[in-house]
N, C-alpha and C positions, 0 to 999 in steps of 0.2 A: 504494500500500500504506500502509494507517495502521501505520506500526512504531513499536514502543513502545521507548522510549530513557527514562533517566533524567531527570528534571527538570536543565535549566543544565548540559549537556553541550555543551560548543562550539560540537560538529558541529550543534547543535538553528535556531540563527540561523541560519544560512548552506544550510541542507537550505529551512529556510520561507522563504527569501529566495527560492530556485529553487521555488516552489510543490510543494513535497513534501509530501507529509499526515506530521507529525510527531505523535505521539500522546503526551500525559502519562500518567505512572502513576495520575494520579486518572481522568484520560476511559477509559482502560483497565480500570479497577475497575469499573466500571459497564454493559461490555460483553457480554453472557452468548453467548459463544462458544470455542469451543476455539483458543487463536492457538498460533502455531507458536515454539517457542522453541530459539533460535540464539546458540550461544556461542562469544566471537571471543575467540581465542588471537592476542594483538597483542604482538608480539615487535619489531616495528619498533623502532627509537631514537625517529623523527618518529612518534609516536601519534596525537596528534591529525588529521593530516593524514591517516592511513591510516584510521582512526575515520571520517571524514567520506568520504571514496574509498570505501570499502564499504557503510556508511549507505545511500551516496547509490545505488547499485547493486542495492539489498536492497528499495527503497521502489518500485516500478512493479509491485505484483498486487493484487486485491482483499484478500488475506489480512491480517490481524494478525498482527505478528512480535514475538515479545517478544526484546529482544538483550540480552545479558550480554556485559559484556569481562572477559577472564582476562588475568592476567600470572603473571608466575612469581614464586615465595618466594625461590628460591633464588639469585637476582641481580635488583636493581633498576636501573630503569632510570636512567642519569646524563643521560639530556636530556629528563625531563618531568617535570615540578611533583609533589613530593609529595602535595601538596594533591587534585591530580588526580587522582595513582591510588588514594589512597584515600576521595574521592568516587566516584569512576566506576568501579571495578575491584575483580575479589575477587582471592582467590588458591584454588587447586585444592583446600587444606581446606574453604573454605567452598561448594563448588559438586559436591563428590567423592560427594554424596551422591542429586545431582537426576541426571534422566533428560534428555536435551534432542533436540530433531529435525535440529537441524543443526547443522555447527561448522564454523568457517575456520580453518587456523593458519595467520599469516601469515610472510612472510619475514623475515631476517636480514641485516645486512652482514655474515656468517658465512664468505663463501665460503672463504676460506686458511684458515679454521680446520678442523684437523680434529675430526671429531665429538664424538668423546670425550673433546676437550679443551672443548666448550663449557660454559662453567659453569655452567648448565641443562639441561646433556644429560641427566642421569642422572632430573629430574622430566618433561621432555618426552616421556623413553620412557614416565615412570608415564602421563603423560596420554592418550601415542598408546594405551597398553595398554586404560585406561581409557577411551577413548571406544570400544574396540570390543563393549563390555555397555551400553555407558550413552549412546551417541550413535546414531543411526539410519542419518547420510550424512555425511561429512568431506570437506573440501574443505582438499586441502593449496596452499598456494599458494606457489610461487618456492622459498625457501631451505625454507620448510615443505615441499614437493611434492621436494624432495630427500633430506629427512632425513626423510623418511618411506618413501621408496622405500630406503633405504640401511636405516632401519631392519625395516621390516615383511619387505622381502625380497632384501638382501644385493645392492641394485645398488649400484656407484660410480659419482660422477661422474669427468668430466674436462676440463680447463681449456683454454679457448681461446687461443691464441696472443696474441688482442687480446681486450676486452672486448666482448660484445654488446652493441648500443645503439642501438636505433632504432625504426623501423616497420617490419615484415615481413610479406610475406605469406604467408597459410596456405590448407592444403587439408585437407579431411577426408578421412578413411578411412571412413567411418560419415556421410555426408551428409544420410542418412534418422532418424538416429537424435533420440530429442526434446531434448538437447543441444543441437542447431544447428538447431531449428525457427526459424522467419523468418530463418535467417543468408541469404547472398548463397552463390555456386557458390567463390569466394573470399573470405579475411577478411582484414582488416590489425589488427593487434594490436603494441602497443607489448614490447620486450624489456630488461631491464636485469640483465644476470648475467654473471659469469666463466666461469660452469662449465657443463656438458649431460651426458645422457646418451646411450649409443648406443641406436640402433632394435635392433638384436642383443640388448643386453642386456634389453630389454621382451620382445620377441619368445620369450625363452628361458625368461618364467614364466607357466605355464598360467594364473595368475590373473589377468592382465592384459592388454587390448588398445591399443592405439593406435589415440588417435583423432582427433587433429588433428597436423598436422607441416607446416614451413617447409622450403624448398630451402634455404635461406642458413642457418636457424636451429635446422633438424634438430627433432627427439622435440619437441613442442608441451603437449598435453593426452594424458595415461593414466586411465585407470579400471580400476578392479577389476572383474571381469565380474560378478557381483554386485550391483555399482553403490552401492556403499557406499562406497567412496573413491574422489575424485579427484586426480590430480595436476595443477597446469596450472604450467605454468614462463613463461606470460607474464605480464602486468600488462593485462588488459581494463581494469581500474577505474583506470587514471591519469587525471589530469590532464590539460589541454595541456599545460601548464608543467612539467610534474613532471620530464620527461627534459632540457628545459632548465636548471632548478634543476640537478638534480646534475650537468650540463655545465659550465658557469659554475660549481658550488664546485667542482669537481678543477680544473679549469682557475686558480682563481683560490688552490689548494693547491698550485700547481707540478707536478700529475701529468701533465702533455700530452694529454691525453684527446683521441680522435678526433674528429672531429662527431657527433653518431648520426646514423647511415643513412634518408635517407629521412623525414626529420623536419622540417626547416628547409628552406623554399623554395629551389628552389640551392644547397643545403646552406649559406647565411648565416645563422649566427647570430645574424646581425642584426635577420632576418625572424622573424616572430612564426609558430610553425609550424601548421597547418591540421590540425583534427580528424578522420580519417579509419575510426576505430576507437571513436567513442561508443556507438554502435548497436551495434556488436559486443559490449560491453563489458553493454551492461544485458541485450540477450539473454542474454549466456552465466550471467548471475548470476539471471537472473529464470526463466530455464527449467530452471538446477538446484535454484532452489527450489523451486519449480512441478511438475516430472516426477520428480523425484530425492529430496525431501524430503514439501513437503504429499501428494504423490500416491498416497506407498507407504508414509508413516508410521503407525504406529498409533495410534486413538482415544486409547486408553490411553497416557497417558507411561506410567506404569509399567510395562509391556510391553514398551517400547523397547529392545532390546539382546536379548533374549527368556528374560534372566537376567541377576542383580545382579553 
């Protein structure tokens, strides 16, 4: 996929280093085609790192993807370069007024917080509100795919005994559906959260079905029957390292962290852990761009939502 990112965006070396088609705003100007345009509500602390983790997930289709990063007014971030968010990043004033094909909100280290005490809760509902005229397909991810389900339709979470943390594996509900076109009869997918929610409580709103789920790790991926929002509460787009990384920092924060499951050879942390879940990871991002977004969006952005 030629996806169009800002000129000297981090994530830009490191995408063309892994032979990605990165595309400039000049070679984009020049293009006479309709691209697909995706706005990523990046709430992480690590920006950068989750910038390039999606990037890099979003770039395997023939299509032009034009991406915008959103952050929020209402709280800044205290671990990424000012500099950077105001190169790289709007805020919902300057973007409240465009139409876009696709959105991610990404997750939080939010989980003990309650909602309404987050200090962007109150513009995140205007967002959720507002991408339902102004966005076409929402992809809520992790702390996002929670606080969206809690917002839109009155599910709660609830907290696991220990921390999820590992590789798990999955089975569909919907194996035929175009979600999981080229998946395997099984998936393994990386997990990092406190909290889940029940199959019961999915099951008890007509607007929603399950449709990927763990033995070990319970409710996986939801959508709206609709097909206008998803929830997925794993992490497809990590890293190898990435469940290492925040092993090694709680560990080296005094929180006694588990091993994650199924990650480290023998579970030694010594051992460099084995990618099992890549494939998984660009299917599930390339087929909701793909069947979920370019497929059922309208010609017209401004049509998009089917009113302002």
């Amino acid at each position: 996929m030629p996806i169009k990112i800002k000129d000297s965006l981090p994530a830009q070396s490191i995408l063309e280093g892994e032979n990605i088609f990165v595309m400039t705003d000049f070679r984009a100007m020049h293009q006479d085609i309709r691209p697909l345009n995706v706005l990523i509500l990046n709430l992480m602390p690590t920006k950068i790192v989750t910038e390039t983790q999606l990037l890099r997930k979003l770039s395997n289709s023939p299509l032009q993807v034009n991406v915008e990063f959103l952050q929020t007014a209402s709280y800044t971030s205290q671990h990424t370069d000012t500099s950077h968010l105001e190169t790289f990043y709007k805020t919902f004033d300057e973007i409240k007024g465009m139409k876009f094909d696709g959105m991610i909100i990404t997750g939080a280290p939010l989980a003990y917080v309650k909602y309404e005490e987050v200090a962007y809760w109150e513009e995140l509902c205007t967002i959720m509100d507002w991408a339902e005229t102004h966005v076409h397909c929402t992809y809520y991810l992790c702390w996002g795919a929670f606080a969206g389900l809690h917002y839109h339709y009155g599910i709660n979470h609830f907290y696991y005994e220990d921390k999820l943390s590992g590789i798990y594996k999955h089975k569909m509900n919907k194996p035929k559906s175009p979600l999981f076109r080229g998946f395997d009869d099984e998936f393994y997918a990386p997990q990092s959260r406190e909290i889940g929610i029940r199959e019961e409580d999915i099951n008890a709103i007509d607007d929603l079905e399950i449709m990927a789920y763990s033995d070990e790790a319970g409710v996986t991926i939801v959508k709206s029957k609709d097909s206008r929002k998803f929830f997925v509460l794993c992490h497809a787009e990590y890293d190898a390292d990435t469940l290492s990384n925040e092993y090694f920092r709680d560990l080296n924060k005094g929180l006694n962290p588990k091993v994650p499951k199924n990650y480290f050879p023998d579970d030694d942390p010594s051992k460099a852990p084995i990618v099992n879940w890549r494939s998984t990871g660009q299917l599930l991002y390339t087929n909701w761009l793909n069947y979920y977004v370019y497929q059922s969006t309208p010609y017209d952005v401004e049509s998009i939502g089917g009113k302002n």
